[in-house]
C-alpha positions, 0 to 999 in steps of 0.5 A: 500500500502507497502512501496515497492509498493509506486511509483517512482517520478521524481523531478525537480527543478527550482532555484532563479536564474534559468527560468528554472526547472532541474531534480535533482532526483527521490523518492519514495512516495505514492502520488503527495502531499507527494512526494512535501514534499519529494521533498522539504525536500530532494532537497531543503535543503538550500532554492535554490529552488522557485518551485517543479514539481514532475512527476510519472516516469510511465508517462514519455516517452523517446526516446531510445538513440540507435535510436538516429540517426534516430530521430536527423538526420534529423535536421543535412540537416537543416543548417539554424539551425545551426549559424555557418555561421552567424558573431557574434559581438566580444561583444558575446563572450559566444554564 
């Protein structure tokens, strides 16, 4: 396998102070070991990260951002989703 055939990875990161991973790029790499240690080397250079996830972007699914109406809208007629209504304690200032 050529360099140019290797595949796409998506890279997430999960921080010390985080609870959760976050995407924070894409490399090329020809397997799931070899793209961690890319990954570690490429995004976590200050030693900001405490776990690596690395995902072959072939394997993501995603929905399409013009049909982004008719997959969200039906939450929009769901308005106990929505804390609009509720009284927060002035305790609760960044909720």
């Amino acid at each position: 396998m050529n360099k140019k055939n290797w595949p796409l990875w998506e890279v997430f990161i999960r921080s010390k102070q985080g609870l959760s991973h976050k995407h924070v790029g894409s490399l090329h790499a020809t397997d799931e070991e070899m793209a961690i240690e890319n990954a570690r080397d490429v995004y976590t250079r200050r030693s900001e990260g405490v776990s690596i996830w690395v995902v072959e972007s072939k394997n993501i699914t995603a929905s399409n951002p013009e049909e982004n109406g008719e997959l969200f809208e039906p939450a929009q007629d769901k308005i106990y989703r929505h804390p609009t209504f509720y009284e927060l304690p002035n305790e609760l200032k960044h909720i």
